[in-house]
C-alpha positions, 0 to 999 in steps of 0.5 A: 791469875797468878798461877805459875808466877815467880814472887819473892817475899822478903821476911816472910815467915811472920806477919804480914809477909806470911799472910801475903806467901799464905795468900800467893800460894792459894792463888797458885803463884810459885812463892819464894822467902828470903828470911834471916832465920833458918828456924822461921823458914822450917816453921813456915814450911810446917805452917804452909803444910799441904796448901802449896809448894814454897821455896825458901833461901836464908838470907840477910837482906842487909848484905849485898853478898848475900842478897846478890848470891841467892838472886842469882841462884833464883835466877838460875833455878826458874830463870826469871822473877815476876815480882819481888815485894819487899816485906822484911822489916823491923821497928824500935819505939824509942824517944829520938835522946835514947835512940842508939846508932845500933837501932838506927842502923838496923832499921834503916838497914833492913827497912830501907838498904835491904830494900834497895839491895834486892830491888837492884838485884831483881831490877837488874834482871827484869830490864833485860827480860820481860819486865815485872813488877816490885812492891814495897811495903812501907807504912802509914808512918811515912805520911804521918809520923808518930813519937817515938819512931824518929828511925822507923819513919825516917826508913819508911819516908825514904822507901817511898821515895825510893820506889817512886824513884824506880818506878819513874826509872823502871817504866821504859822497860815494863818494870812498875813499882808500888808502895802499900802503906798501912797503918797499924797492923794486928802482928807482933812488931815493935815491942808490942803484943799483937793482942794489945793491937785490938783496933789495928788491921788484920794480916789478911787484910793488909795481905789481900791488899797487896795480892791485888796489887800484884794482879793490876793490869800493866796499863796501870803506871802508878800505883800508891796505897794506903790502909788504915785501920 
């Protein structure tokens, strides 16, 4: 169903956005990552190996040069992008006296900006085209906030917000857009091994979640998910 399909995913040579390209390109969609680290891209490319063709751009999604040159040059390449999902994010667990403004910034920035930014740029696009799609993962945490994580639930809340708001926006010219929010997942994140991550859920969990997302019918208006373990 997705062969031939343009999908970006944002940081995903790691995690949960590795899981979703592994995915997406058994399913013989045409994947794209923007990562911020060349080194992570040449590990996917040895992780992927035979089991498909990725195409990959270094990018750093917090600035809106970067972000607005490599959608071009995509744009360019395969003239148009199906869905974009915007995986790329980082956490620091720090009790709200100790947060720095370094850790809020980083993570509202790549959380939250670099989500807006790339939607924006790829929005742009798919209204004057075909439509398409954006899915945004955001997290458990922005429906039930822990300690610890003033910045990365206050980064999340606001994705939410963000993507019911261009989804509400994106209807008219066939573009929806969706949140999967999970709980913990099994994925070195925010200081903590994935190994003492025993009872959280696993990549492919959460990565066959979101592939079957991207598969649902455009008669499907609005679509918000949330996994837990």
């Amino acid at each position: 169903m997705l062969e031939n399909q343009i999908i970006i995913v944002t940081g995903g040579t790691r995690g949960i956005g590795a899981g979703i390209v592994k995915l997406l390109v058994n399913e013989g969609a045409k994947t794209i990552v923007l990562a911020k680290n060349q080194n992570s891209i040449t590990a996917l490319h040895e992780t992927i190996g035979d089991s498909g063709e990725v195409d990959a751009y270094q990018c750093d999604i917090t600035s809106g040069e970067q972000v607005s040159n490599v959608i071009d040059a995509i744009f360019a390449k395969y003239g148009r992008i199906d869905t974009l999902v915007n995986n790329a994010g980082v956490g620091v667990w720090k009790p709200l006296e100790e947060m720095t403004e370094e850790d809020w910034d980083s993570q509202i920035n790549t959380n939250l900006k670099g989500a807006f930014l790339c939607s924006q740029a790829v929005y742009k696009r798919m209204m004057n085209g075909q439509g398409g799609q954006i899915v945004n993962i955001a997290s458990d945490l922005a429906y039930n906030t822990t300690e610890k994580a003033s910045a990365y639930c206050a980064s999340k809340w606001g994705l939410l917000g963000l993507s019911h708001t261009m989804n509400k926006e994106g209807k008219k010219y066939g573009i929806r857009v969706t949140s999967v929010s999970p709980g913990l997942v099994q994925t070195d994140f925010g200081g903590v091994s994935a190994a003492k991550k025993t009872s959280g859920l696993t990549v492919e969990t959460v990565a066959e979640q979101v592939v079957s997302v991207i598969k649902v019918g455009k008669d499907a208006g609005e679509i918000d998910v949330i996994i837990r373990p």
